[in-house]
C-alpha positions in Angstrom: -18.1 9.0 -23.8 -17.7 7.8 -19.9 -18.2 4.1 -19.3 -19.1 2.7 -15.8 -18.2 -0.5 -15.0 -21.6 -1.5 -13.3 -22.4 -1.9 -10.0 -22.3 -5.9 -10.1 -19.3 -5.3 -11.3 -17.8 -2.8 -9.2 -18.8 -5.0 -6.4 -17.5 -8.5 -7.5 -13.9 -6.9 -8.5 -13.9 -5.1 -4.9 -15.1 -8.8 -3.6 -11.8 -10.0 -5.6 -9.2 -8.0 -4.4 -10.3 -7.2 -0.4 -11.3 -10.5 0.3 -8.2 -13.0 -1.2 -5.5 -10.1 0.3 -7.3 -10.0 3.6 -7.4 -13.6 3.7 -3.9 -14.0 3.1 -2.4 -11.0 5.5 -4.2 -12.9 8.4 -3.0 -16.0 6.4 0.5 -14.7 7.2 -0.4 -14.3 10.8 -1.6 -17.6 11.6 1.2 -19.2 10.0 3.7 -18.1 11.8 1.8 -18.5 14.7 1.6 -21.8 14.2 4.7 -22.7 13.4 5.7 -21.2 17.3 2.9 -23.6 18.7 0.2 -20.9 19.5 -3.2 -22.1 19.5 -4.9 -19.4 17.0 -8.8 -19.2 18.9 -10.6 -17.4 15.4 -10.0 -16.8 12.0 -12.4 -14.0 11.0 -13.0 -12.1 7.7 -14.4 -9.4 8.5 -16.1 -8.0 11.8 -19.4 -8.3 13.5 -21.4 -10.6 13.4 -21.0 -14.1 11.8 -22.5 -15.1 8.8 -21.1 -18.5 8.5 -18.3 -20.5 10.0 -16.9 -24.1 10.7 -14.2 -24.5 14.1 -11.7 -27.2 12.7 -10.2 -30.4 14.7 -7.4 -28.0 16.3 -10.3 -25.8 17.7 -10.0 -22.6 15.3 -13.0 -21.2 14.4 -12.5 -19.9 10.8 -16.0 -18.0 9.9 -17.1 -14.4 7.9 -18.9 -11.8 9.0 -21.2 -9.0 8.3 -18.8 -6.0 7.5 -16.2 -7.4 4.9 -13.4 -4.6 5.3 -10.5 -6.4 7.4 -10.1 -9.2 9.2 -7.9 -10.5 12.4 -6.7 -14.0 14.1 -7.4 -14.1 17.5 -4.6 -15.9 19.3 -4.9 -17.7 22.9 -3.5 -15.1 25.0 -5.0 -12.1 23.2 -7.2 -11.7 25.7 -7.5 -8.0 25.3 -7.4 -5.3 22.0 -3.8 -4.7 22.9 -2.9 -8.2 23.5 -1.8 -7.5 27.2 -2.6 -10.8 29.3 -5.2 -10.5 32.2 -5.6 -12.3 35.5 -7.8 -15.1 33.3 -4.1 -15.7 31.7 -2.4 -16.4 35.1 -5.1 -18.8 36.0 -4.7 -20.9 32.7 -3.4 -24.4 33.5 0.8 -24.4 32.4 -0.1 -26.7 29.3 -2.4 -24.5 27.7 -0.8 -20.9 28.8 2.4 -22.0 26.9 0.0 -22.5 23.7 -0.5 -19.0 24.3 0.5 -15.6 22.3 2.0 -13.5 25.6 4.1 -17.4 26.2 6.3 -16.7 23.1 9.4 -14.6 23.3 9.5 -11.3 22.0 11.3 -12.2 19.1 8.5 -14.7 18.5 5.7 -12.5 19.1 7.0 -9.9 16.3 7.9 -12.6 14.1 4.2 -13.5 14.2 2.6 -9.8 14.0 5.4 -8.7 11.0 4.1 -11.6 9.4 0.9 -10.1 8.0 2.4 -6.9 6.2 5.2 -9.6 5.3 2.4 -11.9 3.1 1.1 -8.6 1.4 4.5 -7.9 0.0 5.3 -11.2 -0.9 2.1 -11.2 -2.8 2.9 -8.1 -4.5 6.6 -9.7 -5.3 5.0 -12.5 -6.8 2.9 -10.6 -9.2 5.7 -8.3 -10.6 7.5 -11.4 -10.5 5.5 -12.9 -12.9 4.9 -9.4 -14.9 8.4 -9.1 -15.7 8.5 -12.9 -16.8 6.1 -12.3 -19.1 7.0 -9.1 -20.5 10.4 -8.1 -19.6 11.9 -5.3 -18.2 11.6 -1.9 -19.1 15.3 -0.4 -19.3 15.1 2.2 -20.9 17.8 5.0 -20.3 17.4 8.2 -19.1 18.2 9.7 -22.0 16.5 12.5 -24.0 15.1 11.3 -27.0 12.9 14.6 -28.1 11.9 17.5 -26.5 8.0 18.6 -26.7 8.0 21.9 -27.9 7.1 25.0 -25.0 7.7 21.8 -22.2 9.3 22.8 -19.2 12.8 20.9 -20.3 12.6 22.7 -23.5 12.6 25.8 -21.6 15.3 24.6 -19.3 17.8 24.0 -22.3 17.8 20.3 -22.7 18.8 18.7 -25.7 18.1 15.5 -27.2 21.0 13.1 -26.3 21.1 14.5 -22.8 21.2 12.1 -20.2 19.6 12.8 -17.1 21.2 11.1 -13.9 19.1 13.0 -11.1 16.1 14.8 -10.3 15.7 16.8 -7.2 18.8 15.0 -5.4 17.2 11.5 -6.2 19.9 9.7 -8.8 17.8 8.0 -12.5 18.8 5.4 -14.1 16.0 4.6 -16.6 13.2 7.0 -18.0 10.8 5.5 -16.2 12.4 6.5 -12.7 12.1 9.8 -14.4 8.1 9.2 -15.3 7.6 7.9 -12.0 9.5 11.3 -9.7 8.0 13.9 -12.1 4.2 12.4 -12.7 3.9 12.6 -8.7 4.8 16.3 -8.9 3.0 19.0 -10.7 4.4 22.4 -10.7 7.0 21.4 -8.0 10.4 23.3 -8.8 13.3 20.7 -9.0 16.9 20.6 -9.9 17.9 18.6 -12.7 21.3 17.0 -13.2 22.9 15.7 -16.3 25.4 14.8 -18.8 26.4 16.5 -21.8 29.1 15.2 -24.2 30.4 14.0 -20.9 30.1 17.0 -18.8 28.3 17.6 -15.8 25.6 20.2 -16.0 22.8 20.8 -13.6 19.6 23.2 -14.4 16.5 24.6 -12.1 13.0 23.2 -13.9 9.4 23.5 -12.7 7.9 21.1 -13.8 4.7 21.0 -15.6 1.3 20.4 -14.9 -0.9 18.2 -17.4 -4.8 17.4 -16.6 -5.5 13.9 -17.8 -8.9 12.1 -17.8 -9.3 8.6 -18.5 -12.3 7.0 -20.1 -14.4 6.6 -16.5 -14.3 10.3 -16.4 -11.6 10.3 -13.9 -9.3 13.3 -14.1 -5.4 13.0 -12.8 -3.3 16.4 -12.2 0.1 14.9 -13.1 3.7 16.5 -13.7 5.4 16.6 -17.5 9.0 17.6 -17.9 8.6 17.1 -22.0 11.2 14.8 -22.5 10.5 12.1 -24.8 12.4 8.7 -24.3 15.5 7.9 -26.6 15.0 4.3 -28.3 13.1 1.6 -25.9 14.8 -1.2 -24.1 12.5 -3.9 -22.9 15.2 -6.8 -21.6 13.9 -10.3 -21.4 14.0 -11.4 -17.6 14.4 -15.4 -17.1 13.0 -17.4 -13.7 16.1 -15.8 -11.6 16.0 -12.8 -12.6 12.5 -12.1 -12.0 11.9 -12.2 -8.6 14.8 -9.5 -8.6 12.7 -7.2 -10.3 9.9 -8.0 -8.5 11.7 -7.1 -5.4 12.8 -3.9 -7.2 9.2 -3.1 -8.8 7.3 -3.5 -5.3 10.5 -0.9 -3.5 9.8 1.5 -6.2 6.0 1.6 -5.6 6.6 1.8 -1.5 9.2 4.8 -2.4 6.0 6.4 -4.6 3.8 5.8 -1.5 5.9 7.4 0.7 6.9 10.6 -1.5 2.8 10.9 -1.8 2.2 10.7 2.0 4.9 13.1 2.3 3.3 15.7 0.2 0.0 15.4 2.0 2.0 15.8 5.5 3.3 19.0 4.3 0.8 20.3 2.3 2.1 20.0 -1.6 -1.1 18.0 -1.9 -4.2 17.7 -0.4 -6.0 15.5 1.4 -9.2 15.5 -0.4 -6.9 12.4 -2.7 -6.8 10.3 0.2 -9.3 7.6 -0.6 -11.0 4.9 1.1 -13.2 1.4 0.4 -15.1 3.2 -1.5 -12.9 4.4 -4.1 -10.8 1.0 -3.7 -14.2 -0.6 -4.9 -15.1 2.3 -7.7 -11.4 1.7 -9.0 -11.3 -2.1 -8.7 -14.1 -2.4 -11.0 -12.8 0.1 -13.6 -9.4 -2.0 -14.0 -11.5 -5.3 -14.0 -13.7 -3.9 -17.1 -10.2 -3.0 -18.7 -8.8 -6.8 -18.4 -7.2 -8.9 -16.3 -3.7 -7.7 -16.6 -4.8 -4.5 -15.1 -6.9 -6.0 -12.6 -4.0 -8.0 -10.9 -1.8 -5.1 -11.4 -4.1 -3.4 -9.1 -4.4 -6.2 -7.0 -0.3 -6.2 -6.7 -0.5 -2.1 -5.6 -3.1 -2.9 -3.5 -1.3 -5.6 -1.4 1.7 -3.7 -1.5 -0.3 -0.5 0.4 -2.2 -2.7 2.8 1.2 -4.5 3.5 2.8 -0.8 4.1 -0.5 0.9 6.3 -0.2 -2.2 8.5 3.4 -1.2 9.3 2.8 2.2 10.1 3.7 3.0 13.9 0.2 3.5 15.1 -1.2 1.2 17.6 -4.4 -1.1 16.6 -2.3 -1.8 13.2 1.0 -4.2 13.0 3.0 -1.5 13.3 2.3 0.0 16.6 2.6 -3.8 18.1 5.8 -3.6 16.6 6.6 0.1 18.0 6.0 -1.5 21.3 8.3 -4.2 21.1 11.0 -2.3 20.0 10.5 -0.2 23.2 10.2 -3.1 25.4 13.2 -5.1 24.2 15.2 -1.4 24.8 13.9 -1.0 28.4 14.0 -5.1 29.0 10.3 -4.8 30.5 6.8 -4.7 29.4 5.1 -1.3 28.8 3.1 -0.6 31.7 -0.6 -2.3 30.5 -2.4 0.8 31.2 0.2 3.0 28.8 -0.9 0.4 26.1 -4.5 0.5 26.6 -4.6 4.3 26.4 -2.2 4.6 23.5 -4.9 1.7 21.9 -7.6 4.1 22.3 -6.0 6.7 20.6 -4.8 4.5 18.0 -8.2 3.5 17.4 -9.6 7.3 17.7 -7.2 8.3 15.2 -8.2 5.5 12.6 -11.8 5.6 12.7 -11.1 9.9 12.3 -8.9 8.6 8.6 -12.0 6.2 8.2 -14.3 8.9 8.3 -12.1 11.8 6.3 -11.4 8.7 3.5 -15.0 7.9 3.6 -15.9 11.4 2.9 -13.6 12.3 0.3 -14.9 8.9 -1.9 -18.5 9.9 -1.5 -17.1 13.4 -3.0 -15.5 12.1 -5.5 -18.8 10.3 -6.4 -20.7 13.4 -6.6 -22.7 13.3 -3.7 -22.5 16.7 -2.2 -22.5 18.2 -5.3 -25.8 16.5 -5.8 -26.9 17.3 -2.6 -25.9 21.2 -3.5 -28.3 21.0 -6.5 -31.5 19.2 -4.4 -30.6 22.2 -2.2 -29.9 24.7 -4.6 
């Protein structure tokens, strides 16, 4: 039977996750800003118009408004989308153009943009921190423990007591570094290396495709080598250690990210699994039905992906500030202001054109157009 979370509490779970990580990106931003002396103007969650808001004895004007899917600080100095400073910036007096963002050094000013995607990964550490506290570790070696029968190691020639060191090039140290390479690649062909009564051996596999569908009705194309793990290893972590793993944890789910929008660049998987607010939402309030520990797992992935899509080197997001700095501390100048404003338009063409294909692909995966094909039909 397929359970539904609701769609009070679909939205109260997508209220708990968008809203405290967007608060604390920007959070991020403003802090550092502060601590270089720039006045920070707004503090806005979400954009158009405001819904509420108070402006505090230093003059911020913290509010929310109508759409709830980002947020921004607007620093004195920003005075335009691409933060380039206008003739109104020349004419402020000396004392209050020195409160400004363009006033800092460059240093300063990518110190204060980094900050953002910074405060989502800390986050994310924090959690996985805490995760690993709680539960330990999960060390468990690479080693074949069983073989499923007609699986795709079992055709390879494994053996139980095998120990795998690398798949595809990519060394393995535990079996779930070997979970977490195969689940994101069905049918892929890969070469697998290991150790056999102390030999080296290495074997061609493709790896195998399982369908999986979880109680929401959600189905998952996922890879299966067959190999059983050998006996489990959960080490208890203390206060020093966890962080560690944390820091480990939240690399290995950025190394996942990446692998995934690799296959979409080149084609090993589409981009119909691209999803959007939508599906953010849909899935936010399945994990909250499920308990809390899923729930702030999500919230941990989540942080760790907004942290990682803010980097990215396009301009509107972190990243393509950052792109630009690195130019201009190379070529000792300021890109020309009208280079920035068109490269900000394309930025922004390019992300409302991922808005739009994410957007469709959740109302897909919703069912719309297939209802739509049977009003039709």
């Amino acid at each position: 039977m397929i359970e539904s979370p609701g769609f009070l509490l679909t939205l109260l779970a997508f209220a708990l996750v968008i809203g405290p990580l967007v608060f604390l990106h920007e959070m991020g931003h403003y802090l550092a800003g502060r601590w270089f002396g720039v006045k920070a103007e707004e503090f806005s969650i979400g954009f158009g118009r405001e819904l509420a808001g108070i402006t505090d004895r230093r003059g911020t004007r913290w509010k929310f408004c109508l759409l709830p899917l980002g947020g921004y600080v607007r620093f004195a100095g920003d005075m335009n989308p691409a933060s380039q400073p206008a003739a109104d910036w020349l004419a402020l007096p000396a004392h209050e153009r020195a409160r400004t963002f363009q006033a800092k050094h460059l240093w300063q000013r990518a110190i204060i943009v980094a900050a953002g995607p910074i405060a989502n990964f800390v986050i994310a550490i924090l959690i996985l921190s805490a995760f690993a506290l709680a539960y330990g570790d999960n060390r468990t070696p690479s080693t074949v423990g069983f073989l499923l029968p007609g699986s795709a190691a079992a055709h390879a020639g494994l053996q139980p007591g095998d120990r795998i060191t690398a798949l595809g090039g990519r060394s393995v140290a535990t079996y779930t570094d070997m979970v977490k390479y195969t689940q994101l690649r069905p049918g892929e062909a890969v070469t697998i290396d290991y150790e056999r009564a102390g030999s080296a051996r290495s074997v061609d596999v493709t790896i195998g495709v399982r369908v999986e569908r979880d109680r929401f009705g959600n189905e998952f194309r996922i890879g299966r080598l067959g190999i059983g793990p050998s006996d489990p290893v959960q080490q208890p972590v203390n206060v020093l250690q966890a962080p560690l793993v944390g820091l480990r944890m939240t690399g290995d789910i950025i190394q996942m990210t990446l692998d995934g929008l690799g296959q979409i660049i080149t084609g090993r998987r589409s981009v119909a699994e691209l999803g959007g607010p939508l599906k953010i939402a849909q899935v936010s309030g399945e994990r909250l039905s499920m308990g809390p520990t899923e729930f702030v797992f999500l919230i941990a992935l989540i942080s760790i992906n907004l942290g990682f899509i803010n980097l990215l080197p396009v301009p509107v997001l972190d990243g393509g500030h950052l792109l630009f700095y690195a130019v201009e501390a190379v070529r000792r100048r300021p890109i020309e202001p009208r280079v920035m404003e068109w490269a900000y338009r394309g930025g922004l063409i390019a992300i409302l054109a991922l808005m739009l294909l994410v957007t469709l692909n959740d109302l897909g995966a919703l069912g719309l157009w297939k209802n739509l094909a049977g009003l039709i039909g």
